[in-house]
C-alpha atoms as an extended CHARMM CRD file, in Angstrom:
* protein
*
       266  EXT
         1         1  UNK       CA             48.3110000000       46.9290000000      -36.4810000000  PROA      1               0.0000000000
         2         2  UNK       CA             48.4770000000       44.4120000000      -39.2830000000  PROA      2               0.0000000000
         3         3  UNK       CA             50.2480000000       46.1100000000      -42.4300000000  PROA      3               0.0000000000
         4         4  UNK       CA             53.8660000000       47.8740000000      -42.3000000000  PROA      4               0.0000000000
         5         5  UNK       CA             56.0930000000       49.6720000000      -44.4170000000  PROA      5               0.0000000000
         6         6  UNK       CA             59.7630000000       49.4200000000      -44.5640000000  PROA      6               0.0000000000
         7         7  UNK       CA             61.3300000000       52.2390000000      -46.1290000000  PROA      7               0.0000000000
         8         8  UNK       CA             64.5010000000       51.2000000000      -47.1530000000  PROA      8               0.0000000000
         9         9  UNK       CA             67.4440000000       53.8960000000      -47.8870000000  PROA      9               0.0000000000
        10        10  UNK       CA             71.4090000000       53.5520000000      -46.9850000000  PROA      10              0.0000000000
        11        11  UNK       CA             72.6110000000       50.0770000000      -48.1120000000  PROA      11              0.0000000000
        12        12  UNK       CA             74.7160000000       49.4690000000      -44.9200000000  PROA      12              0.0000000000
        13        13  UNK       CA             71.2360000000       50.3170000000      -42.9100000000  PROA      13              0.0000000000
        14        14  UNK       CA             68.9650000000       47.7890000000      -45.0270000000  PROA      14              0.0000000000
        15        15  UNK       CA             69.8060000000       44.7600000000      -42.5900000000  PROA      15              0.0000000000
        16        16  UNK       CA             68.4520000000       46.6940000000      -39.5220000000  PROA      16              0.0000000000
        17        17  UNK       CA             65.2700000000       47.2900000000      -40.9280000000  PROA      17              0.0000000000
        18        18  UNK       CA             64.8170000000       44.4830000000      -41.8070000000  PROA      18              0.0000000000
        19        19  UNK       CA             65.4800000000       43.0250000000      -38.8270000000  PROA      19              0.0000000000
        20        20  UNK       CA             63.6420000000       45.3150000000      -36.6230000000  PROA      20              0.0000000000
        21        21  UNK       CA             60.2630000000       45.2980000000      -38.9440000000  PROA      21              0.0000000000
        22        22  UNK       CA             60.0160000000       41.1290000000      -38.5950000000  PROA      22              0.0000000000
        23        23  UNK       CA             60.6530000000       41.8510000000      -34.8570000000  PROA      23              0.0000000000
        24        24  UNK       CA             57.4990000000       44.3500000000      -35.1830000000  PROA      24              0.0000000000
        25        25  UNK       CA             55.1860000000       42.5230000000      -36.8450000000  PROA      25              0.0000000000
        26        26  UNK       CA             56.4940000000       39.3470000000      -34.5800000000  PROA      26              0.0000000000
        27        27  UNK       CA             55.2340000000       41.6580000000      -31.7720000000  PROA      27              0.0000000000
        28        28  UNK       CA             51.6010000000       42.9520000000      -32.9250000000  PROA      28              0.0000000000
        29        29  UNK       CA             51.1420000000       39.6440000000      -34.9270000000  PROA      29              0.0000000000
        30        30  UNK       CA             50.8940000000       41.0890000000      -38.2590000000  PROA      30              0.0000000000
        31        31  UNK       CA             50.0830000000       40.0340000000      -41.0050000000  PROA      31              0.0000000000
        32        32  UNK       CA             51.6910000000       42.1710000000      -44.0840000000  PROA      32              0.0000000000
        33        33  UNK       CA             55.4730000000       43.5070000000      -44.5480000000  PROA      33              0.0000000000
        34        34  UNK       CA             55.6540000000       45.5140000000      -47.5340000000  PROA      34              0.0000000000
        35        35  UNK       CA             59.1720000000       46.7390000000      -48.1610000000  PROA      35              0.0000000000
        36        36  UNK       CA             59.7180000000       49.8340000000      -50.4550000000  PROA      36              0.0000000000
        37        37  UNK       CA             63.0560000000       51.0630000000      -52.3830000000  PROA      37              0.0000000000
        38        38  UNK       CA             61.6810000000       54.1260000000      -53.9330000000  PROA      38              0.0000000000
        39        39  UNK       CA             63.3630000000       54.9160000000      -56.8300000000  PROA      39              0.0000000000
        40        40  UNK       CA             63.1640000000       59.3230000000      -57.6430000000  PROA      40              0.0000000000
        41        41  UNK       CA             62.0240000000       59.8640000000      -61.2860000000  PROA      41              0.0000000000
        42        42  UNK       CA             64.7430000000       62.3970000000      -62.8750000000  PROA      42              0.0000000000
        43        43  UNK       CA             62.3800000000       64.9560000000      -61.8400000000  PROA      43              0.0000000000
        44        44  UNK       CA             62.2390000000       64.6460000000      -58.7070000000  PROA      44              0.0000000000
        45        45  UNK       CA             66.0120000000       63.9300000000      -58.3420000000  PROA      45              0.0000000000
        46        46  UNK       CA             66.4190000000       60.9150000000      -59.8380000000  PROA      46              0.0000000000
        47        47  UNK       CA             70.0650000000       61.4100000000      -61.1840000000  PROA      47              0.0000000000
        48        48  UNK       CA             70.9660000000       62.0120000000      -57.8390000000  PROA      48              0.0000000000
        49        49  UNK       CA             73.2350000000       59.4120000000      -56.3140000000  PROA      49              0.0000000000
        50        50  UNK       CA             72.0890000000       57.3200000000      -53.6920000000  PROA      50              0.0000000000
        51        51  UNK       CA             74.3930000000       57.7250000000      -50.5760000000  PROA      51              0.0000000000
        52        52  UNK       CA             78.3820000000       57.6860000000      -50.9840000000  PROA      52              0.0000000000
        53        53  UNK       CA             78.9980000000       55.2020000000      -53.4330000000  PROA      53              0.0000000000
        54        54  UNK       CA             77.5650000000       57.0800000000      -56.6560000000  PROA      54              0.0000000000
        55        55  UNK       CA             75.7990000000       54.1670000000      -58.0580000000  PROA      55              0.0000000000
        56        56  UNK       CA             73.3920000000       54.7700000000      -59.9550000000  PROA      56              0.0000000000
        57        57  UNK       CA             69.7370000000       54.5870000000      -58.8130000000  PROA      57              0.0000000000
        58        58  UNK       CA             68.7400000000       51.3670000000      -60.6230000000  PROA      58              0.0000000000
        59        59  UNK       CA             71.9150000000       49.6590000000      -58.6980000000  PROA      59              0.0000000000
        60        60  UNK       CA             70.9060000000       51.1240000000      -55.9030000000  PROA      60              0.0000000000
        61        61  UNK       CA             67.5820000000       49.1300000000      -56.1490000000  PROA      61              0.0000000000
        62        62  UNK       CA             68.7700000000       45.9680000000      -57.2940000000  PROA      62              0.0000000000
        63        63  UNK       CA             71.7410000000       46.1050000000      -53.8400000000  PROA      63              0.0000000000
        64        64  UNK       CA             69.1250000000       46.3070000000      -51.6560000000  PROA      64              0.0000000000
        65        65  UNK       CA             66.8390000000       43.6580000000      -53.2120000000  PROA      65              0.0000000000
        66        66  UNK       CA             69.7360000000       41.0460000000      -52.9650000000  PROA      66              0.0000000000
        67        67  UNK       CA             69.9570000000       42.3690000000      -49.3190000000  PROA      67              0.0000000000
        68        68  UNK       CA             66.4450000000       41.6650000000      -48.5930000000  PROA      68              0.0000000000
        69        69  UNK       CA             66.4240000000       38.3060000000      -50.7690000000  PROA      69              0.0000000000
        70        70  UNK       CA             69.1670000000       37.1870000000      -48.3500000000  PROA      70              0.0000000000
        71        71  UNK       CA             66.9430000000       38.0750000000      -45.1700000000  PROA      71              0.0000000000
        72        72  UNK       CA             63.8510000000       37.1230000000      -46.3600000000  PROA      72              0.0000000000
        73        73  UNK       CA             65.3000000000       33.4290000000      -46.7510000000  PROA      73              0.0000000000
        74        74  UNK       CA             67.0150000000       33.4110000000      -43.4130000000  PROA      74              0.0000000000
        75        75  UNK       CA             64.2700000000       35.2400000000      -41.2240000000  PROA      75              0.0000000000
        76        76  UNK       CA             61.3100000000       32.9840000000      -42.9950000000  PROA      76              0.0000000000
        77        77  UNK       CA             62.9890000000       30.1650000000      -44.4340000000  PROA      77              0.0000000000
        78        78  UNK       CA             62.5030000000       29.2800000000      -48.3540000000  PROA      78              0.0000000000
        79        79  UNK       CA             58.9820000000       30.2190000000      -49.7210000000  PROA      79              0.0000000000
        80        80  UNK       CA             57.2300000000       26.8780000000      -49.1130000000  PROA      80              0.0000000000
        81        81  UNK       CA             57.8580000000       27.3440000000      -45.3250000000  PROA      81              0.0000000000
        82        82  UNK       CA             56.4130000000       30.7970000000      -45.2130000000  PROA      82              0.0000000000
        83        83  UNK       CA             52.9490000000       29.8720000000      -47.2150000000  PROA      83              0.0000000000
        84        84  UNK       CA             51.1290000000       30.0030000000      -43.2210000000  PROA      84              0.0000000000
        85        85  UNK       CA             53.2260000000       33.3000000000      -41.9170000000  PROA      85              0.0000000000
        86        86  UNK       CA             53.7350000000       37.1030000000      -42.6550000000  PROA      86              0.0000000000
        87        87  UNK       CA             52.7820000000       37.9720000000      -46.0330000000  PROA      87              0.0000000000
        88        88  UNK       CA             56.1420000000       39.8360000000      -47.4150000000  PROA      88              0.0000000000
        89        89  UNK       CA             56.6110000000       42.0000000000      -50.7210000000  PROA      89              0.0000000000
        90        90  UNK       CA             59.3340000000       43.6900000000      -52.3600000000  PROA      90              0.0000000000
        91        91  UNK       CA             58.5090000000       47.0460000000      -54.1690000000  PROA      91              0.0000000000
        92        92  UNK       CA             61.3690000000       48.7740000000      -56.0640000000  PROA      92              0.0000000000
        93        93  UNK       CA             59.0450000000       51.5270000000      -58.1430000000  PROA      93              0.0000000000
        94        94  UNK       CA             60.1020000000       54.8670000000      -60.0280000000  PROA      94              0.0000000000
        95        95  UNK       CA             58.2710000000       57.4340000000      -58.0940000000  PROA      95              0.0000000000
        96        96  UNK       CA             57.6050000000       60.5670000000      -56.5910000000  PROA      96              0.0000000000
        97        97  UNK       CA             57.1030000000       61.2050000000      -52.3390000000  PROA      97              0.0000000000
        98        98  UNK       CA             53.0490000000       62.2240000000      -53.5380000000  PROA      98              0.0000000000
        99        99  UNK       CA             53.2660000000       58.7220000000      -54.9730000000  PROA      99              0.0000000000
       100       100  UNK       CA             54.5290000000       56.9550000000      -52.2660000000  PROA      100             0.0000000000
       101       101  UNK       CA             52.1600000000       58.7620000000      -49.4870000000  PROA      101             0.0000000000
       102       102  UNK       CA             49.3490000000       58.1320000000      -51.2430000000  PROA      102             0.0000000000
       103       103  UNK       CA             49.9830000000       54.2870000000      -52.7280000000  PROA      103             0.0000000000
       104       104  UNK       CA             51.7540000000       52.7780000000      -49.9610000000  PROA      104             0.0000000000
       105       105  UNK       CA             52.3790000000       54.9320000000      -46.8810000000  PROA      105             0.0000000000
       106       106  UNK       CA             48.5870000000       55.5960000000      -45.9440000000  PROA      106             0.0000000000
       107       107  UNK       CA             47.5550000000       52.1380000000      -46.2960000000  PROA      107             0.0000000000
       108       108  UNK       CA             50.1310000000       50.8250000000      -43.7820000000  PROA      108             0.0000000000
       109       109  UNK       CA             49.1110000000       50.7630000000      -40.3660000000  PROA      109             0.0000000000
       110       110  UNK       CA             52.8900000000       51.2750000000      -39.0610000000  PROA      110             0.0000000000
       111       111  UNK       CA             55.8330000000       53.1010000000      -41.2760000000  PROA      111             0.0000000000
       112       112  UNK       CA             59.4490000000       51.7050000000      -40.4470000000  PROA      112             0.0000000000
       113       113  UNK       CA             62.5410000000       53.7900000000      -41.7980000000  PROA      113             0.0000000000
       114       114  UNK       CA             66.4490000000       54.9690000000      -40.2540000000  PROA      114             0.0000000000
       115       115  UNK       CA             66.6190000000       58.4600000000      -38.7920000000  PROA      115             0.0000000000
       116       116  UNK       CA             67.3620000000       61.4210000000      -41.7150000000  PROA      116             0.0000000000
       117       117  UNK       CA             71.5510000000       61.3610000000      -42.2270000000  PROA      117             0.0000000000
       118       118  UNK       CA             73.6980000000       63.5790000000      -43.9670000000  PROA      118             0.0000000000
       119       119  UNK       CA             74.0020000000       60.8520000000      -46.8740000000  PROA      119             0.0000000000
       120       120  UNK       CA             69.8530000000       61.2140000000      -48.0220000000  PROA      120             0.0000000000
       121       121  UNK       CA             69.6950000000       62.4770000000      -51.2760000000  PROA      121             0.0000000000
       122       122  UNK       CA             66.9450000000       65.3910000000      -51.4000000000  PROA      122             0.0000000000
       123       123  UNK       CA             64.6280000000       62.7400000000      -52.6860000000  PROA      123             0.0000000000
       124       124  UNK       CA             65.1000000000       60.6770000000      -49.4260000000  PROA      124             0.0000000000
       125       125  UNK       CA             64.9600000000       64.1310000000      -47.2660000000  PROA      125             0.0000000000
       126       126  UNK       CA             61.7350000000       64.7430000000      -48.9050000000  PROA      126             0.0000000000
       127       127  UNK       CA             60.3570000000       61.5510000000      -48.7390000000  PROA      127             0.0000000000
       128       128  UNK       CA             61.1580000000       60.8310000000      -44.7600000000  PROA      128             0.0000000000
       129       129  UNK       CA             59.6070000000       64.4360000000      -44.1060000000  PROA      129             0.0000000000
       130       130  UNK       CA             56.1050000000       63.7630000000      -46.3170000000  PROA      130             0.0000000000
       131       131  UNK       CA             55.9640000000       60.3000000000      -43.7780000000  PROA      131             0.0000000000
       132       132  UNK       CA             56.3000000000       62.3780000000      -40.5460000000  PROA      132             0.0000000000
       133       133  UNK       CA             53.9530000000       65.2670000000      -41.4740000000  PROA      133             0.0000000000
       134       134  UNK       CA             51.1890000000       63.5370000000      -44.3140000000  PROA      134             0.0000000000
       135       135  UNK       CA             50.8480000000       59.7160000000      -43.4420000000  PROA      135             0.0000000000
       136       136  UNK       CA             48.8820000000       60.3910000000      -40.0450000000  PROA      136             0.0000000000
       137       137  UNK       CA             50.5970000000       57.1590000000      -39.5980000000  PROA      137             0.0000000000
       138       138  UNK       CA             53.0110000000       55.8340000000      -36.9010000000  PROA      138             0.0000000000
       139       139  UNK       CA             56.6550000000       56.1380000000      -37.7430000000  PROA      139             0.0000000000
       140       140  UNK       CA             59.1870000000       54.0560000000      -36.1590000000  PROA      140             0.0000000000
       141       141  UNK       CA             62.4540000000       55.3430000000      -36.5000000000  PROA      141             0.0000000000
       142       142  UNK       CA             65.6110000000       52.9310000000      -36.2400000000  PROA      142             0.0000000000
       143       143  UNK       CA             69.3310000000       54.4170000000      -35.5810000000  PROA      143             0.0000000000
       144       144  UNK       CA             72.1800000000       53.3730000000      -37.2310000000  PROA      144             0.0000000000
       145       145  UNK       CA             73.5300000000       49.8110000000      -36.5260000000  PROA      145             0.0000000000
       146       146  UNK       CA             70.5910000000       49.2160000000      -33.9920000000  PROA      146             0.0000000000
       147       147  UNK       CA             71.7390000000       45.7680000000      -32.8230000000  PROA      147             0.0000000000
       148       148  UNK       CA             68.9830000000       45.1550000000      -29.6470000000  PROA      148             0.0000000000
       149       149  UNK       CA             65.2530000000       44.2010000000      -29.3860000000  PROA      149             0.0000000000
       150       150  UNK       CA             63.4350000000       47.2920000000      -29.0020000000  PROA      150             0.0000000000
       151       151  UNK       CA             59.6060000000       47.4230000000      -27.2570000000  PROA      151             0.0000000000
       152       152  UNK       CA             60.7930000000       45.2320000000      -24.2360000000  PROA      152             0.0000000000
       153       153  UNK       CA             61.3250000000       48.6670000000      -22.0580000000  PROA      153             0.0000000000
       154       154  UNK       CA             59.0660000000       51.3970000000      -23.6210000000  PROA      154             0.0000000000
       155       155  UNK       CA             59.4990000000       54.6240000000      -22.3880000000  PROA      155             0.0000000000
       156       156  UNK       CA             56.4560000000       57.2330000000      -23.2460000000  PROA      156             0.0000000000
       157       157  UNK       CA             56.8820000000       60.6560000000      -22.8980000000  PROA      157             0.0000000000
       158       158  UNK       CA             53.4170000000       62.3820000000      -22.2850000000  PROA      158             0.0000000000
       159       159  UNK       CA             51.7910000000       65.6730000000      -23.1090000000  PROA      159             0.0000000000
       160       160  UNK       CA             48.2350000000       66.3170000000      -23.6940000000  PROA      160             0.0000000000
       161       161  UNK       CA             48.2290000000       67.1650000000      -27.7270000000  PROA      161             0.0000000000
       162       162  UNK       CA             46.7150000000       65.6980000000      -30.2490000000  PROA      162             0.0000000000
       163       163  UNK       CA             49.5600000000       64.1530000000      -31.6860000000  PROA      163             0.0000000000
       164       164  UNK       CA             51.0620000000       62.3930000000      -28.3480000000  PROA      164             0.0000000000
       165       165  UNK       CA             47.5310000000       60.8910000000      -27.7290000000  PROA      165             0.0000000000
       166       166  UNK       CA             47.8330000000       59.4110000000      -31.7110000000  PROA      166             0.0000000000
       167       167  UNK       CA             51.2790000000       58.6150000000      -30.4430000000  PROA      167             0.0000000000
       168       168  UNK       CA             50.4990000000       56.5400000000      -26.9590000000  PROA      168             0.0000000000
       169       169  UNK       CA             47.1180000000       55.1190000000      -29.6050000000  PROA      169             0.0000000000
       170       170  UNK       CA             49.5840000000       53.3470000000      -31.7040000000  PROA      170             0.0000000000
       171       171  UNK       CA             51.7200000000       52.2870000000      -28.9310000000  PROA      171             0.0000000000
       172       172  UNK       CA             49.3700000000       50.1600000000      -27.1500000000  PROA      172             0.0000000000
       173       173  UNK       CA             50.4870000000       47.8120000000      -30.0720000000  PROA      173             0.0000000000
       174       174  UNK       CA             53.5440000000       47.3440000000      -28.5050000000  PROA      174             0.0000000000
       175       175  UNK       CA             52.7860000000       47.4380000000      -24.7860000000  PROA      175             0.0000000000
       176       176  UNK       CA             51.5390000000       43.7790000000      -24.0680000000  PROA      176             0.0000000000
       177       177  UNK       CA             54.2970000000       42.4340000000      -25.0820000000  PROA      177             0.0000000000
       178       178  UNK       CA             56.5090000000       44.8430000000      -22.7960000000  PROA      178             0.0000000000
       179       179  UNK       CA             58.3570000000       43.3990000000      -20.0250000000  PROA      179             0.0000000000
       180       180  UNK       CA             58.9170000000       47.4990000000      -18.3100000000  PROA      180             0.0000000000
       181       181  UNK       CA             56.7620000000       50.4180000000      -19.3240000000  PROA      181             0.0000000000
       182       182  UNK       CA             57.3640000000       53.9330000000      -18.1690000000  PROA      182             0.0000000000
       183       183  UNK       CA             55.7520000000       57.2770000000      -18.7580000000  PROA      183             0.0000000000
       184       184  UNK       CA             57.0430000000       60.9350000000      -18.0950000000  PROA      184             0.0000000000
       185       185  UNK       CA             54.4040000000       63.0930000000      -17.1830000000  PROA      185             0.0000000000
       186       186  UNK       CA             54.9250000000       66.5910000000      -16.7510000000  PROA      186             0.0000000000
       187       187  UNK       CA             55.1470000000       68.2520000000      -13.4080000000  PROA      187             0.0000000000
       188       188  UNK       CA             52.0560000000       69.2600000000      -10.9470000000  PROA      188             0.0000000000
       189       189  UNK       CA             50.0890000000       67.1900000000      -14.3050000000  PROA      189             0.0000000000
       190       190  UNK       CA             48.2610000000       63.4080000000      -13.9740000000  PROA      190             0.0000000000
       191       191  UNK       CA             48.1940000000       60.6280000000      -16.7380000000  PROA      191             0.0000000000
       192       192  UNK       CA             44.2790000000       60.5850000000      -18.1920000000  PROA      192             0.0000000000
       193       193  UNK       CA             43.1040000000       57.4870000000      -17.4050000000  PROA      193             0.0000000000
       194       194  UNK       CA             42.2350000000       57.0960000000      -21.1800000000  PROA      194             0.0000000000
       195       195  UNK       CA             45.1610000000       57.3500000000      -22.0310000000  PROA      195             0.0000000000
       196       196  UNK       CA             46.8910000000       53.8530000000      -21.3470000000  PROA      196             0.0000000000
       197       197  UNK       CA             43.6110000000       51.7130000000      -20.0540000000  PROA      197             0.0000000000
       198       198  UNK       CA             44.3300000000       48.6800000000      -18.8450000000  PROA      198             0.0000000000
       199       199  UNK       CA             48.4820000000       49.2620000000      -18.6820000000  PROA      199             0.0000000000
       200       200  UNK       CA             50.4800000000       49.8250000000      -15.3970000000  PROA      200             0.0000000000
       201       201  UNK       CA             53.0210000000       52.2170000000      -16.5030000000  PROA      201             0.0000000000
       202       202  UNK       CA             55.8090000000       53.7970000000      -13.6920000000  PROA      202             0.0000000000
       203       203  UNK       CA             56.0310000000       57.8480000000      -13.6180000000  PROA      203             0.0000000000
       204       204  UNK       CA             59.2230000000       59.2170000000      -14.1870000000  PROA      204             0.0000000000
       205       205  UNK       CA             59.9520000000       62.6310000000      -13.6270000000  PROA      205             0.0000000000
       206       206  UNK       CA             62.0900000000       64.6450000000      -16.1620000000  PROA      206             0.0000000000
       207       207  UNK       CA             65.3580000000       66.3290000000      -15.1220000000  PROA      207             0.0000000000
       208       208  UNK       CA             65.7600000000       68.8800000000      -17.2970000000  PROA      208             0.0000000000
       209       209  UNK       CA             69.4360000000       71.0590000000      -17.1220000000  PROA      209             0.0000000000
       210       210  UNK       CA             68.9110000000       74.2540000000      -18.7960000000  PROA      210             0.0000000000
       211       211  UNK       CA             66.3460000000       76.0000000000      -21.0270000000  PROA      211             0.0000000000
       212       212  UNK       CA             64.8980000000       75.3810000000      -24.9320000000  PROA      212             0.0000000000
       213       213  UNK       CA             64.1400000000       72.5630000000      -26.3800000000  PROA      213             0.0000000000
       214       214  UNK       CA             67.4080000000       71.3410000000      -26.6170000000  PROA      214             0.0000000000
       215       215  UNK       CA             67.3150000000       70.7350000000      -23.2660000000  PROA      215             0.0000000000
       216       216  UNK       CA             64.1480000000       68.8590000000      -23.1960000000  PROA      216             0.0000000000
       217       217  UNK       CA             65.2280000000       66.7440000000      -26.2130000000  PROA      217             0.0000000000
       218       218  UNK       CA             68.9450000000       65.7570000000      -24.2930000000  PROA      218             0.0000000000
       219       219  UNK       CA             66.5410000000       65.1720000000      -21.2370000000  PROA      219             0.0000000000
       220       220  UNK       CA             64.6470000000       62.3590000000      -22.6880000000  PROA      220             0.0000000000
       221       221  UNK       CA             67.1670000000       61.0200000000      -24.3410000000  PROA      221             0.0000000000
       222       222  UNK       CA             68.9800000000       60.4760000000      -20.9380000000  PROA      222             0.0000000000
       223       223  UNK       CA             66.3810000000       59.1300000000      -19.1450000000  PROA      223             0.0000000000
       224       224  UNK       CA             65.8820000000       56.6200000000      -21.6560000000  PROA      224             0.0000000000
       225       225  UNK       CA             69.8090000000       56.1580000000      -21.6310000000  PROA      225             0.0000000000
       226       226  UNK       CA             69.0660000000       55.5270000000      -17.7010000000  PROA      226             0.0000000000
       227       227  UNK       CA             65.9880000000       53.5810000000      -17.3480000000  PROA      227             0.0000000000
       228       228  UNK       CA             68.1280000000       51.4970000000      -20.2350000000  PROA      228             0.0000000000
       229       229  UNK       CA             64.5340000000       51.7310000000      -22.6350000000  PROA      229             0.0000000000
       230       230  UNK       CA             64.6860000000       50.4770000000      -25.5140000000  PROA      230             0.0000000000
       231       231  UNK       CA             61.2790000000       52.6010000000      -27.3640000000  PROA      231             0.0000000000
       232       232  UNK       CA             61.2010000000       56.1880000000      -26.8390000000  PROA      232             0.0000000000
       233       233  UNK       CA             57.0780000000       57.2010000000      -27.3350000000  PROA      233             0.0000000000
       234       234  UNK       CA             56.4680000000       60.6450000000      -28.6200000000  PROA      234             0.0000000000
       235       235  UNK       CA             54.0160000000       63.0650000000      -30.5480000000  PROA      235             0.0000000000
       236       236  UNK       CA             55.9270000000       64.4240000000      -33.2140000000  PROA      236             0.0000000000
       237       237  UNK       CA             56.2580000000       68.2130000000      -34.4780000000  PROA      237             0.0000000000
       238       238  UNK       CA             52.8720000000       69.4640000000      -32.6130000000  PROA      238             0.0000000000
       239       239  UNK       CA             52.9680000000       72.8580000000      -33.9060000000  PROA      239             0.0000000000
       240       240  UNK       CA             53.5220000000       72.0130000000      -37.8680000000  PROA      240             0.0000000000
       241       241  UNK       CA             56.5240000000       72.1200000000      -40.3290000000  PROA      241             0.0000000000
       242       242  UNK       CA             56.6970000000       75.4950000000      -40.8130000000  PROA      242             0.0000000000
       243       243  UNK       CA             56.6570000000       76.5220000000      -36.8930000000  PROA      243             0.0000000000
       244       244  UNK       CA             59.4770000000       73.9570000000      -36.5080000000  PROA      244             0.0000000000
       245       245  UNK       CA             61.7070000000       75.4170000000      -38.9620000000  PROA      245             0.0000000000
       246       246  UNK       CA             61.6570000000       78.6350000000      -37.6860000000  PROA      246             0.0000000000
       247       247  UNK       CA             61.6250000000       77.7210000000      -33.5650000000  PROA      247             0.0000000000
       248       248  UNK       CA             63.1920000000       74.5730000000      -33.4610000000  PROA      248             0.0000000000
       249       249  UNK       CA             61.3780000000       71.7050000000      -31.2910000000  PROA      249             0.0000000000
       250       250  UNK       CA             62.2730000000       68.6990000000      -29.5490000000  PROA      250             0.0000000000
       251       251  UNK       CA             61.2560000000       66.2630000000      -32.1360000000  PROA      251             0.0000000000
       252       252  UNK       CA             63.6590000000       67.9900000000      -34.3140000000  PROA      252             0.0000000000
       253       253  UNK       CA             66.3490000000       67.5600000000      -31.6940000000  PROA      253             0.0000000000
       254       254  UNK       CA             65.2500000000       63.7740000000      -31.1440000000  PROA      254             0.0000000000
       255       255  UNK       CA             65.9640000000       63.3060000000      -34.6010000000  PROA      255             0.0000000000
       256       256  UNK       CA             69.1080000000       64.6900000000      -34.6230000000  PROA      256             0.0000000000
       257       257  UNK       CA             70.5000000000       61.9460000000      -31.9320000000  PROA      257             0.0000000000
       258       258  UNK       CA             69.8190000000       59.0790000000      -33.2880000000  PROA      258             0.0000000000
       259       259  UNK       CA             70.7010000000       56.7540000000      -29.8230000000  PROA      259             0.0000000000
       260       260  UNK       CA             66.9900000000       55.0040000000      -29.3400000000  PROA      260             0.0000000000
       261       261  UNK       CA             64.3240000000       53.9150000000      -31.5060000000  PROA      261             0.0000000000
       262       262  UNK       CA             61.5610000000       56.1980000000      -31.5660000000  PROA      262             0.0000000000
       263       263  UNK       CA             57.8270000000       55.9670000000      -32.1980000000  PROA      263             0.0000000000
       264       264  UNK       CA             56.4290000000       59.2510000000      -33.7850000000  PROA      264             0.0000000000
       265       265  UNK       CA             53.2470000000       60.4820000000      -34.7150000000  PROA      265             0.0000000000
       266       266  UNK       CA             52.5170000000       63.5520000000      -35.9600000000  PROA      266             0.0000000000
């Protein structure tokens, strides 16, 4: 895991992923931090204002870069002091959520963006969803005003699918550097032993209160609340966009609480 993506989006929200993505790459010892501001051509929504202030989209841009020219100096130092360290680039381009998947978003080996809000424009919306579903990549989703380290405690919720085995895959990243690492497996089920060689995770059972996948979703949450994790680890929306819509699932519910960082992968 060399190469991530930050997606950047709410102004008050750029400082905490920031901060968590140089925590990241600090973790897998990376190597590349590309950070995106993806402008919408007018298309695409591009008169749309970003978030609650109405500025325009080419203020929005230039905010954020003085945001992240203010990090980059205090988390690296000035630029002669960071010629031996992460490589880190600034991307502010007019373009559409095709563009973006297939430019930046496939080549990164980790993607690193806040949990969908009520403030996205439909550009944003769009964009976070074409991550989750097209990438194939890892997604680490930050909450709001995420102040804490987060892959000291890992908590990974197993289930064998596809996409929770691609999930567990790209947390192994993570997991040496873990001080606690627990796994729910479901009942009467074992762990495969491919699935986390060479880790010694603790089983946790699930209490679940209730039916639906509501239930499930406010489950997890709580014993991640409990075990005080700090990395929920999940397969994300195994039965496809369209099934979700119309049944609901716990990723969606996940999403909708934004308490924990989580680590998706559809």
């Amino acid at each position: 895991m060399q190469r991530c993506l930050v997606i950047l989006n709410q102004p008050d929200q750029a400082d905490v992923l920031l901060h968590m993505a140089a925590q990241v790459m600090a973790r897998v010892n990376g190597s590349r931090m590309d950070v995106l501001a993806a402008r919408a051509p007018v298309e695409d929504g591009g008169g749309e204002p970003e978030g609650a202030t109405g500025t325009s989209q080419k203020d929005w841009a230039e905010g954020l870069h003085v945001t992240y020219r203010t990090w980059l100096v205090k988390q690296y130092g000035a630029p002669a002091n960071r010629l031996d360290r992460l490589e880190v680039n600034w991307l502010d381009p007019v373009i559409t959520v095709d563009g973006v998947v297939s430019a930046f978003a496939r080549d990164a080996d980790i993607l690193i963006m806040g949990f969908p809000g009520p403030k996205d424009s439909a550009h944003k919306r769009q964009l976070a969803q074409a991550l989750v579903f097209r990438t194939g990549q890892p997604v680490l989703l930050v909450p709001p005003f995420w102040d804490r380290p987060s892959g000291d405690h890992v908590l990974l919720a197993w289930k064998e699918t596809g996409c929770c085995r691609r999930a567990f895959e790209a947390a192994a990243a993570f997991l040496p550097g873990a001080r606690e690492i627990d796994v729910i497996v479901p009942p009467g089920q074992a762990l495969p032993p491919d699935v986390l060689p060479g880790f010694s995770a603790t089983r946790r059972e699930l209490a679940v209160h209730g039916g639906g996948k509501a239930a499930i979703g406010q489950a997890l949450l709580d014993t991640a609340h409990n075990l005080h994790a700090d990395m929920l680890v999940m397969g994300g929306y195994e039965h496809g966009m369209l099934y979700s819509r119309l049944m609901g699932s716990v990723t969606d519910y996940i999403l909708a609480h934004p308490e924990i960082p989580v680590l998706l992968r559809h």
